[in-house]
C-alpha positions as CSV (number, residue, x, y, z in Angstrom):
1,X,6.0,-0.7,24.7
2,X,3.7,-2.6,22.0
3,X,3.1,-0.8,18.8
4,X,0.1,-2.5,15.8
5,X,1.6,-1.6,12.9
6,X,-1.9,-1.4,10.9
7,X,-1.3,-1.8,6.7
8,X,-3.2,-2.3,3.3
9,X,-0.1,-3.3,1.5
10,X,2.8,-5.9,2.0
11,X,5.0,-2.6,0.5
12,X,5.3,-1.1,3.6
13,X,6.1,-3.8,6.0
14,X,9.4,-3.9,5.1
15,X,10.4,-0.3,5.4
16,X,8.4,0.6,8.6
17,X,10.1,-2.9,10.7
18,X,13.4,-1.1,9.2
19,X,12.4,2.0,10.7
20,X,11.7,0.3,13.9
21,X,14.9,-1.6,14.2
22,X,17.0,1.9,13.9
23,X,15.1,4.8,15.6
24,X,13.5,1.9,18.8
25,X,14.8,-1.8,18.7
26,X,13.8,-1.9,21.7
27,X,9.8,-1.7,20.9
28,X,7.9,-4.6,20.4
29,X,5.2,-4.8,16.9
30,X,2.7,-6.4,15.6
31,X,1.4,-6.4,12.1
32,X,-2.1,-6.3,11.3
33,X,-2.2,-6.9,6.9
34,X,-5.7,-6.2,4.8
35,X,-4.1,-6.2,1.0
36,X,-7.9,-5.5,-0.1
37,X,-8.1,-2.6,1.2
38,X,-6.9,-0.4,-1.4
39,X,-7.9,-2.5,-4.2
40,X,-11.7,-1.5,-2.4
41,X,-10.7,2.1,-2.1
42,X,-10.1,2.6,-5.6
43,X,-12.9,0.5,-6.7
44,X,-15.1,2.7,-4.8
45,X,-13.2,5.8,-5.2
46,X,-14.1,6.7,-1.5
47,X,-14.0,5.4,2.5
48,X,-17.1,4.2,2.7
49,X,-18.6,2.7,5.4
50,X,-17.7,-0.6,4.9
51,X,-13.7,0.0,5.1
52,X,-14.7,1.8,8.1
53,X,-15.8,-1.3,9.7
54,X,-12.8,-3.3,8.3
55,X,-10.3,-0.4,10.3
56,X,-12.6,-0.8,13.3
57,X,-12.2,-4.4,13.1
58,X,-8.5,-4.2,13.0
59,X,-8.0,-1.4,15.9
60,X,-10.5,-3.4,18.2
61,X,-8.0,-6.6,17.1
62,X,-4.8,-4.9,18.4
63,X,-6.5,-3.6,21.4
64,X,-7.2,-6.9,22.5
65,X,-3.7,-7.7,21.7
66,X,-2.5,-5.2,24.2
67,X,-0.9,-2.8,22.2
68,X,0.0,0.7,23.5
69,X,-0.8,2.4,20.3
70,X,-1.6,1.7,16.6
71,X,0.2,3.2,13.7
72,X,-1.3,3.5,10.1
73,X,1.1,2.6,7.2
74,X,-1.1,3.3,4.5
75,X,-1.6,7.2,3.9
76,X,-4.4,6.6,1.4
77,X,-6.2,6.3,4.7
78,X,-4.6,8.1,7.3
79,X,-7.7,10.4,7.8
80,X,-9.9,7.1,9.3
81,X,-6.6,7.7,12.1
82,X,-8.0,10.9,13.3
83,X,-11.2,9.5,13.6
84,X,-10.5,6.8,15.6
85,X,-8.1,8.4,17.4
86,X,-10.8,10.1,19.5
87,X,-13.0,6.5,19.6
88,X,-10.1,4.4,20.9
89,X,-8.1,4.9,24.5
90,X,-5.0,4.4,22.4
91,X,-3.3,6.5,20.5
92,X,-4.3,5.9,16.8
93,X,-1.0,7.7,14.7
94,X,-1.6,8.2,10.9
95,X,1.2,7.6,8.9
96,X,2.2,10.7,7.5
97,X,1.8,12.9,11.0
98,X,5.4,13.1,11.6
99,X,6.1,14.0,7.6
100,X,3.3,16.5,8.2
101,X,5.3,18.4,11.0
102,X,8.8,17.9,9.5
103,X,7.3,19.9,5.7
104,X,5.4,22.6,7.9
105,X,9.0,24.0,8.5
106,X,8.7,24.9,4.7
107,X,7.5,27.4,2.7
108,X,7.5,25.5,-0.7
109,X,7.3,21.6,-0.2
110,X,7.6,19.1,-2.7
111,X,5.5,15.9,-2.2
112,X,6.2,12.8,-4.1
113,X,3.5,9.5,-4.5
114,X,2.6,6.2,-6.0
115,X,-0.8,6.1,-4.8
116,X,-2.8,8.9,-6.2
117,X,-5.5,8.6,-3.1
118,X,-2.4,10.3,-1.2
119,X,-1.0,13.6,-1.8
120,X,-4.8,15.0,-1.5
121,X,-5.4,13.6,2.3
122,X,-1.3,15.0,3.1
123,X,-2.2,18.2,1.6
124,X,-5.3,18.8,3.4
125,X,-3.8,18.2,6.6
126,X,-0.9,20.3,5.4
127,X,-3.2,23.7,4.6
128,X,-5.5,23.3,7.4
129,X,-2.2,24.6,9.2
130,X,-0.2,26.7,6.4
131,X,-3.0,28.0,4.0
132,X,-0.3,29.5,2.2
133,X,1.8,26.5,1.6
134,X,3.5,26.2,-1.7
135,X,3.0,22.3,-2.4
136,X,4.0,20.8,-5.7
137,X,3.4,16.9,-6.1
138,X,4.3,14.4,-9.0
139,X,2.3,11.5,-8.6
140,X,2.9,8.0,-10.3
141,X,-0.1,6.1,-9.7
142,X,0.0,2.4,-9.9
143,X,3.6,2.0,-9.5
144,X,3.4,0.9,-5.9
145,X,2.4,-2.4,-7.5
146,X,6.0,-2.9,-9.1
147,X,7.0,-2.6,-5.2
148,X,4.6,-5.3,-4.0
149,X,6.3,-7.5,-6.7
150,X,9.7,-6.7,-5.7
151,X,10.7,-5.0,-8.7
152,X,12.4,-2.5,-7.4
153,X,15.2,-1.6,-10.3
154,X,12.2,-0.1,-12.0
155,X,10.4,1.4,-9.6
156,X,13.3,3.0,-8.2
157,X,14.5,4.5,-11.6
158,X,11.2,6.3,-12.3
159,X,10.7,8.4,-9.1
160,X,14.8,8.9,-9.0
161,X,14.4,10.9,-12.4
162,X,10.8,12.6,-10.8
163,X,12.8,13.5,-7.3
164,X,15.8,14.8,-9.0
165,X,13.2,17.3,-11.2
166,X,11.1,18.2,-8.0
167,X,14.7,19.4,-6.2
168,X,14.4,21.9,-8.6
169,X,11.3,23.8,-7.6
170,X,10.9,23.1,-3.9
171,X,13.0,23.7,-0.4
172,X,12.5,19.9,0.7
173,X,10.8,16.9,-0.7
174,X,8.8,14.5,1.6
175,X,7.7,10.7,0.7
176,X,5.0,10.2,1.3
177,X,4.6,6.4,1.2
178,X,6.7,3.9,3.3
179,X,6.4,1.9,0.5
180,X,9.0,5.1,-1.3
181,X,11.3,5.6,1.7
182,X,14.6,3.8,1.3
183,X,14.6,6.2,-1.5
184,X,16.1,9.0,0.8
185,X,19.3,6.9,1.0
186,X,19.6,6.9,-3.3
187,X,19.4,9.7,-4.5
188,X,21.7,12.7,-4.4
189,X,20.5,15.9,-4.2
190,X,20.8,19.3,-2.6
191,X,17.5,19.2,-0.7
192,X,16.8,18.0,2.3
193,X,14.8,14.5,2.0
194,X,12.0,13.5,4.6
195,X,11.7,9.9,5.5
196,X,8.1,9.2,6.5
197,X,9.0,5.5,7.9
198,X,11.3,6.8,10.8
199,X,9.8,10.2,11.5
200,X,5.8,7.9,11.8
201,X,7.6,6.1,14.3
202,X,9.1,8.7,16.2
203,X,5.6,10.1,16.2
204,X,3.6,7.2,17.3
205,X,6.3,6.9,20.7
206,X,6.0,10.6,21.3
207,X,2.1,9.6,21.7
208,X,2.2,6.9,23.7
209,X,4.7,8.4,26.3
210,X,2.5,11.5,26.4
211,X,-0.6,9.0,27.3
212,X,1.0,6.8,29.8
């Protein structure tokens, strides 16, 4: 099995080839990087159809590199997945799909960002299913950036505090950026924690057995 791990940010690299190495060691990956693409999305404030094209260009990339499937790893564009999910042969997995079917269990779901483009593409996905989800979010946009640069210590510090408040309100707290995950394993707190990193890739297996 060949998975295109598709991204807009060296942030998530890391935690996603984590993710591969402990749920499937045994799958093979590819990484497909366009750091402009956010940088364009909030410049633009929108997909257009330029970025469109860009995600075309990729997918048609790792297509002719053989892979069974492709897996977004940005969520600030996990809805151009859907879409080309029903262009491509492949399965084309959005990033948060197995987070979105791990905080469906819950009534009241606490969602936690760095991207602000995010939580609004999770939570549509999220109502279209449970209209009468309770969904709380805190959102620090722009901090992803301190990721990119390696500067964890502070990045880490600031959603801590934000996670540790959200256990307050909600029954379970998904991240929603791989960029955020290797915060389940740092903070302590009575809530369960969803790891988007390990349950994407769990996802993007399911659909490629289920296609083969």
């Amino acid at each position: 099995m060949k998975i295109c791990l598709i991204s807009a940010t060296t942030a998530s690299l890391a935690p996603i080839e984590k993710a591969l190495k402990e749920v499937a060691p045994e799958v093979e990956y590819v990484h497909l990087l366009d750091s402009s693409l956010l940088k364009q999305l909030k410049e633009k404030g929108q997909i257009d159809e330029q970025i469109t094209l860009r995600f075309d260009t990729l997918i048609t990339l790792a297509v002719d590199a053989k892979c069974d499937g492709v897996l977004f790893t940005c969520s600030a564009f996990n809805d151009l997945a859907n879409y080309f999910d029903e262009k491509f042969t492949i399965p084309i997995v959005r990033s948060d799909q197995g987070l979105i079917n791990e905080l469906l269990q819950y009534d009241n779901v606490g969602i936690v960002s760095t991207v602000k483009e995010t939580p609004p593409v999770l939570i549509s996905s999220l109502k279209k299913v449970r209209p009468d989800q309770i969904i709380k979010t805190v959102v620090e946009d722009g901090l992803i950036h301190l990721a990119e640069k390696g500067d964890f210590e502070s990045h880490d510090k600031i959603l801590q505090g934000h996670i540790d408040s959200l256990a307050e309100e909600v029954e379970v707290i998904g991240l929603s950026q791989f960029s955020i995950a290797h915060l389940k394993g740092q903070v302590q707190i009575n809530k369960p924690i969803i790891d988007p990193a390990q349950t994407a890739v769990k996802e993007i297996i399911k659909r490629i057995n289920e296609s083969a």
